[in-house]
VODO-799539 format. One record per residue: residue in one letter; x, y, z of N, C-alpha, C in turn; chain. Coordinates in pm, whole numbers. Example, Ala and Ser with C-alpha at 12.3 -4.5 7.8 and 13.67 -1.06 7.14 Angstrom:
BEGIN
+--------+--------+--------+--------+--------+--------+--------+--------+--------+--------+--------+
: residu :    n.x :    n.y :    n.z :   ca.x :   ca.y :   ca.z :    c.x :    c.y :    c.z : chaine :
+--------+--------+--------+--------+--------+--------+--------+--------+--------+--------+--------+
:      a :   1319 :   -569 :    780 :   1230 :   -450 :    780 :   1320 :   -330 :    780 :      A :
:      s :   1285 :   -225 :    708 :   1367 :   -106 :    714 :   1290 :      3 :    787 :      A :
+--------+--------+--------+--------+--------+--------+--------+--------+--------+--------+--------+
***
This chain:
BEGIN
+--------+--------+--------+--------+--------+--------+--------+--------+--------+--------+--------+
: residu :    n.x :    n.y :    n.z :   ca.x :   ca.y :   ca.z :    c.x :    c.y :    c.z : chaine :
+--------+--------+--------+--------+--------+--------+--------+--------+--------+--------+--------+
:      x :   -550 :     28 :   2291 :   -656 :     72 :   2203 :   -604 :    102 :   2062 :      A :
:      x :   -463 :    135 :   2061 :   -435 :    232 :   1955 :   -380 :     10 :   1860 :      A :
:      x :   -373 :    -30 :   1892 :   -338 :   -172 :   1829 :   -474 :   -259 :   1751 :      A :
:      x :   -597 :   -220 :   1859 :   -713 :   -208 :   1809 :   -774 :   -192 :   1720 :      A :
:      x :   -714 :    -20 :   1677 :   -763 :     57 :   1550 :   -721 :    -26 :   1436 :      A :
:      x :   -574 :    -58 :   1436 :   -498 :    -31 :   1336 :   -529 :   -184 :   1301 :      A :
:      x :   -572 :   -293 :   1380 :   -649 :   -436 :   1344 :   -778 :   -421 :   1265 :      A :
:      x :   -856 :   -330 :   1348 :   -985 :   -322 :   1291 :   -968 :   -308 :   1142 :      A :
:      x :   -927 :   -140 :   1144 :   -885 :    -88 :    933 :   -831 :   -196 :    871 :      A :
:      x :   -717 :   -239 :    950 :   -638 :   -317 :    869 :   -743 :   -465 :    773 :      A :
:      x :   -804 :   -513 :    870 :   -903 :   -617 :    854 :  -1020 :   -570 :    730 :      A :
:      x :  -1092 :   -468 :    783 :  -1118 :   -421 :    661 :  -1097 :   -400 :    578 :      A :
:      x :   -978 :   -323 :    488 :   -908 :   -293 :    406 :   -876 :   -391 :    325 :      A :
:      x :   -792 :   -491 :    399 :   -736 :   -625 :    346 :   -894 :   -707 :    294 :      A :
:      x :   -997 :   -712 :    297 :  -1109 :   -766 :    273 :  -1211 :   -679 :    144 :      A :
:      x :  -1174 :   -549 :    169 :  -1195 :   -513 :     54 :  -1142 :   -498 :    -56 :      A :
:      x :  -1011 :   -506 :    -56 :   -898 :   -523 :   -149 :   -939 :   -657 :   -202 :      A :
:      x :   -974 :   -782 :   -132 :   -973 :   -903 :   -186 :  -1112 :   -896 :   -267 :      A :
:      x :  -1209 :   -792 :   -218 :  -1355 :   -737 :   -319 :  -1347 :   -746 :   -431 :      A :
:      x :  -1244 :   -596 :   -383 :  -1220 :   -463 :   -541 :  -1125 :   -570 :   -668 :      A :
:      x :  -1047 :   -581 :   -623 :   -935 :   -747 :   -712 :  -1030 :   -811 :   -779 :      A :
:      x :  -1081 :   -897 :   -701 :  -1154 :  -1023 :   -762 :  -1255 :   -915 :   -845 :      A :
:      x :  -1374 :   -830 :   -842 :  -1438 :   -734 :   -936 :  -1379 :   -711 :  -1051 :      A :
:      x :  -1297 :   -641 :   -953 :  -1199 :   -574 :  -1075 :  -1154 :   -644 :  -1215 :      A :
:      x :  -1088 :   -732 :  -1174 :  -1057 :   -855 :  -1288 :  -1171 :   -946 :  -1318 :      A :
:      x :  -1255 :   -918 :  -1249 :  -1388 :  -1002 :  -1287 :  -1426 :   -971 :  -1404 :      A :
:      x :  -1438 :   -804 :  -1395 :  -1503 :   -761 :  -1494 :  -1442 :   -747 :  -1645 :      A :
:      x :  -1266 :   -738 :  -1612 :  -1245 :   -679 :  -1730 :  -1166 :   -770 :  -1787 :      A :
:      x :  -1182 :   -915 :  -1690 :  -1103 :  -1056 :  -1779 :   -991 :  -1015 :  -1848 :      A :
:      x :   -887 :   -932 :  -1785 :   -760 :   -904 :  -1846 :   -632 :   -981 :  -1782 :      A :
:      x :   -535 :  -1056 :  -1871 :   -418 :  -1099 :  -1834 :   -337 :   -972 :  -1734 :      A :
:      x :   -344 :   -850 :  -1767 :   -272 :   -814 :  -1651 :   -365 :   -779 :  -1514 :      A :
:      x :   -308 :   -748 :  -1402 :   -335 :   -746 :  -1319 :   -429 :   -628 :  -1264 :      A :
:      x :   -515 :   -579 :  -1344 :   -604 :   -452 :  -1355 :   -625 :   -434 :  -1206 :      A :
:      x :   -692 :   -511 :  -1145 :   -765 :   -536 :   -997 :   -631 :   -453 :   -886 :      A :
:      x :   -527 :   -514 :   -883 :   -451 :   -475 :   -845 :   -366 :   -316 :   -859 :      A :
:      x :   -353 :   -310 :   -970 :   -326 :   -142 :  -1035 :   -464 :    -68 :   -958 :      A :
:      x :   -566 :    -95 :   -978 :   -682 :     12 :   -952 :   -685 :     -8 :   -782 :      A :
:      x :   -688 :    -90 :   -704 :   -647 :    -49 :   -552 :   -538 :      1 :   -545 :      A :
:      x :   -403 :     -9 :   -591 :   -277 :     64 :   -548 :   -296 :    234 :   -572 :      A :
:      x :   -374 :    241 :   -690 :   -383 :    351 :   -722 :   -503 :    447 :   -656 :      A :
:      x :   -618 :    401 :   -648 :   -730 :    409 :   -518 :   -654 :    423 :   -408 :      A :
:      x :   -571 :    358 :   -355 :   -487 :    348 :   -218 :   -423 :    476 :   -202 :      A :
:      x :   -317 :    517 :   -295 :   -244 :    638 :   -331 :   -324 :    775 :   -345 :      A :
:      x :   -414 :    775 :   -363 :   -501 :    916 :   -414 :   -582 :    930 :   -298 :      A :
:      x :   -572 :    837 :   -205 :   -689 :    813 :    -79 :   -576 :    864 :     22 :      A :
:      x :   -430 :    855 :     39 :   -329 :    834 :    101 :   -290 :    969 :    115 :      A :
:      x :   -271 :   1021 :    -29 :   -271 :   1172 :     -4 :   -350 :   1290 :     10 :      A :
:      x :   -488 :   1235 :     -3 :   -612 :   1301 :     63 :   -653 :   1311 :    211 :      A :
:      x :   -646 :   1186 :    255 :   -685 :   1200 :    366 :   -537 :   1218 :    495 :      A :
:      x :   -456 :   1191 :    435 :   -342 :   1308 :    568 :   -306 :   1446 :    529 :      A :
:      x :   -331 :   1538 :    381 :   -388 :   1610 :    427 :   -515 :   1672 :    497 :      A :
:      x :   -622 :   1588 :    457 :   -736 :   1643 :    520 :   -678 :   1598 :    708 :      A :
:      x :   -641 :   1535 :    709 :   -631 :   1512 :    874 :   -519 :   1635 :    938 :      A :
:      x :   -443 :   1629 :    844 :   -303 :   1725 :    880 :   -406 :   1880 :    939 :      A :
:      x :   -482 :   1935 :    811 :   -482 :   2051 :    821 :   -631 :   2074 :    895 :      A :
:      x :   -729 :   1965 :    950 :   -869 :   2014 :   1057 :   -805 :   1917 :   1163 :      A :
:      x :   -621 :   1885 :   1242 :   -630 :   1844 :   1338 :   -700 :   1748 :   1358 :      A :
:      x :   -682 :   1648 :   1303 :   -810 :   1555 :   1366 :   -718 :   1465 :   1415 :      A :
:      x :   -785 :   1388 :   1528 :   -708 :   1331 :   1631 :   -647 :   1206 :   1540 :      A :
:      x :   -520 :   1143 :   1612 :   -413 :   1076 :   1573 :   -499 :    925 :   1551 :      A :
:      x :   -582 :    889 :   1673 :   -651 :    794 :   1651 :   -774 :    766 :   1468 :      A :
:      x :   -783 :    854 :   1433 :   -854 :    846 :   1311 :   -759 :    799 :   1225 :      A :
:      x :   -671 :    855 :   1233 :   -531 :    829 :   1117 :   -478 :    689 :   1110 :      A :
:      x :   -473 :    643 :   1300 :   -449 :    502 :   1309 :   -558 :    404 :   1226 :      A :
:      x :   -682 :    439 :   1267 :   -800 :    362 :   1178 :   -766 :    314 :   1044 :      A :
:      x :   -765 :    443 :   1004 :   -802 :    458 :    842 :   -700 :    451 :    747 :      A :
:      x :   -579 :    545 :    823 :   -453 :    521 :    704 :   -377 :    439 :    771 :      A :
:      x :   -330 :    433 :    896 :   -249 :    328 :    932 :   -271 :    162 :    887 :      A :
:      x :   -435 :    148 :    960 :   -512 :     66 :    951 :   -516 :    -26 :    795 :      A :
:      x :   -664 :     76 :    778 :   -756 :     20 :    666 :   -658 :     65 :    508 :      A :
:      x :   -590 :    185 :    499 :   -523 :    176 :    362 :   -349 :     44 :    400 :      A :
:      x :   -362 :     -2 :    506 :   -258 :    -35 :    517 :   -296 :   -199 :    512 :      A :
:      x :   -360 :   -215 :    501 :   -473 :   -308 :    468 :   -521 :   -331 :    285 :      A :
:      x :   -532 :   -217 :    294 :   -618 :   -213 :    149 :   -457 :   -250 :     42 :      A :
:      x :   -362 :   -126 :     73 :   -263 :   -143 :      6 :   -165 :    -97 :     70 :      A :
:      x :    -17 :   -125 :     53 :    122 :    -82 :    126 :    153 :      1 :      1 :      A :
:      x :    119 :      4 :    -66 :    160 :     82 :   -227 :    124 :    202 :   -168 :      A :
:      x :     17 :    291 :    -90 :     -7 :    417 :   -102 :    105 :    473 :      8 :      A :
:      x :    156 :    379 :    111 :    252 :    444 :    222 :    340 :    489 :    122 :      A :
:      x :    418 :    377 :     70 :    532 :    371 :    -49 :    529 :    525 :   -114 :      A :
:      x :    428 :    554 :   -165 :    385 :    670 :   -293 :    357 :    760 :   -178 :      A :
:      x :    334 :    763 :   -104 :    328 :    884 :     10 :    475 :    935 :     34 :      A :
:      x :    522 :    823 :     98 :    686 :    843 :    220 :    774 :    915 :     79 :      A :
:      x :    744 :    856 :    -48 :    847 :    922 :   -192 :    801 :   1052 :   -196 :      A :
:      x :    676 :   1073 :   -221 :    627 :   1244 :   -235 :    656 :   1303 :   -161 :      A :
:      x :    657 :   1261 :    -17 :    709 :   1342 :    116 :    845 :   1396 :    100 :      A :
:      x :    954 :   1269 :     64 :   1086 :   1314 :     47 :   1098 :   1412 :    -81 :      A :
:      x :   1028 :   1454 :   -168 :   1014 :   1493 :   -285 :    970 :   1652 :   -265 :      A :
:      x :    891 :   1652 :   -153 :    823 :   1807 :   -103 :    906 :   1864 :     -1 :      A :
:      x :    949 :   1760 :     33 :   1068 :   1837 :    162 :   1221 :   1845 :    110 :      A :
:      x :   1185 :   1873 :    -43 :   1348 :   1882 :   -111 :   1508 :   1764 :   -130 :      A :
:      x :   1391 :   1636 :    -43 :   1484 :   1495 :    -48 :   1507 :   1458 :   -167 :      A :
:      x :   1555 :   1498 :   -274 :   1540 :   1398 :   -426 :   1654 :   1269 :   -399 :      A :
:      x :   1707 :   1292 :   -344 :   1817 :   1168 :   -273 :   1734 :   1051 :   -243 :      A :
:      x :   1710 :   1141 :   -112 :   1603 :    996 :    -59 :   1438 :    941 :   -130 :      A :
:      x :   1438 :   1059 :   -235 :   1298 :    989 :   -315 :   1349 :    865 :   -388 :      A :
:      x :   1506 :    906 :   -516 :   1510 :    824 :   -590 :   1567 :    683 :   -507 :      A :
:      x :   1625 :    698 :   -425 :   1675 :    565 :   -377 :   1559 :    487 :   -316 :      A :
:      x :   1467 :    559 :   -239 :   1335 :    494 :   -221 :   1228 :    420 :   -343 :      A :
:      x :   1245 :    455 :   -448 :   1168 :    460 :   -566 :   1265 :    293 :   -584 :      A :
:      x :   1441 :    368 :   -608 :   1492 :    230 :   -638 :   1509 :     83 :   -576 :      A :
:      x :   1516 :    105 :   -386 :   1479 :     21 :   -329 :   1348 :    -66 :   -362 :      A :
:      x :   1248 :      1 :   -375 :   1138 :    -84 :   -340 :   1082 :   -150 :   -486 :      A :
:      x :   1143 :    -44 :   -603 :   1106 :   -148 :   -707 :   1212 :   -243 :   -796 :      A :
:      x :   1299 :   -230 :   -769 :   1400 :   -309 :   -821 :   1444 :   -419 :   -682 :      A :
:      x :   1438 :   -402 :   -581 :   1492 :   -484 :   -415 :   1341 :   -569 :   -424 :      A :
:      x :   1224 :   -557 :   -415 :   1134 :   -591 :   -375 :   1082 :   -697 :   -478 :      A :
:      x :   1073 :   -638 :   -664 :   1108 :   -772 :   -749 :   1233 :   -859 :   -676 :      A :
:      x :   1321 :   -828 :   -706 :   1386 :   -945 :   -658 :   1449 :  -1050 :   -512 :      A :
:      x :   1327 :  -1000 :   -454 :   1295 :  -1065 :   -294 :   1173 :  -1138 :   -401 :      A :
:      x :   1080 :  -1134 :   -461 :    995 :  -1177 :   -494 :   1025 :  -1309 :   -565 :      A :
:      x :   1138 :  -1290 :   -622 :   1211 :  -1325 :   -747 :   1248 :  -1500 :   -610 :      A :
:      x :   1347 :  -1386 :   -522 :   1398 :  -1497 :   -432 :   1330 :  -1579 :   -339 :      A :
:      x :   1187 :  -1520 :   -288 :   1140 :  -1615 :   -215 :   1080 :  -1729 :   -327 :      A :
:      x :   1032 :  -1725 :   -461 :   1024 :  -1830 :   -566 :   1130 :  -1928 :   -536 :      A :
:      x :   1207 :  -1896 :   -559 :   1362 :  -1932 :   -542 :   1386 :  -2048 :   -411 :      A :
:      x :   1342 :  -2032 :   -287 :   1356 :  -2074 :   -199 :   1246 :  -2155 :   -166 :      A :
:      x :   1124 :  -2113 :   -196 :   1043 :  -2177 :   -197 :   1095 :  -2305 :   -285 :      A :
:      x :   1137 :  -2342 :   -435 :   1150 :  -2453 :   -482 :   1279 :  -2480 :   -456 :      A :
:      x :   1349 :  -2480 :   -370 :   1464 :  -2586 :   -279 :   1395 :  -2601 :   -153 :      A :
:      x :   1306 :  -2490 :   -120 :   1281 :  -2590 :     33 :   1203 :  -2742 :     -6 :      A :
:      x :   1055 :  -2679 :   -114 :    960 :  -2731 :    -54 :    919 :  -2875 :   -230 :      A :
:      x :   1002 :  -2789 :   -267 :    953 :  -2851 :   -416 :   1090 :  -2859 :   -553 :      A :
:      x :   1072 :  -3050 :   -542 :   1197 :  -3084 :   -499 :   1184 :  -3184 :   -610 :      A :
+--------+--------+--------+--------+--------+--------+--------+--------+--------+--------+--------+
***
């Protein structure tokens, strides 16, 4: 059941993200990536709202799977990211914030960088 949840949100999420994006940049016909900034950031402010609201009225584990596991995990991986850093940040980790901060934005450009990369020796030639 609990694989269920986290399909369902996820499905959703990922479908409204492809909404809010395409709107998003619909509307404001900008070269950068507006659509994208405004779900990561929607994602993040939703991320740390709703596990505290779940944390502190107990609400069962299955909601959490839905919605944050799920549907923000879906919507965006940016709000886990900006969560798991604040977490290490409130529980006195500044270690593990900044290296988290540095992993994922300096490692993750350049996985991005490299699957380009690989992509034109595998496939495009």
């Amino acid at each position: 059941m609990n694989y269920l949840l986290v399909v369902v949100g996820g499905g959703v999420g990922a479908l409204l993200r492809y909404i809010s994006t395409q709107a998003i940049n619909g509307i404001f016909n900008s070269k950068f990536t507006l659509g994208t900034f405004f779900v990561n950031c929607i994602g993040s402010l939703l991320i740390g709202f709703l596990i505290s609201f779940f944390d502190a009225f107990s609400i069962e584990n299955k909601w959490k799977l839905l919605i944050v596991t799920g549907f923000l995990g879906g919507y965006t991986t940016y709000s886990a990211y900006s969560y798991e850093t604040i977490n290490y940040i409130i529980n006195g980790n500044i270690k593990y914030a900044i290296i988290n901060i540095i992993i994922h934005n300096i490692l993750c450009l350049l996985l991005v960088v490299a699957g380009i990369w690989l992509n034109k020796i595998i496939f495009v030639k």
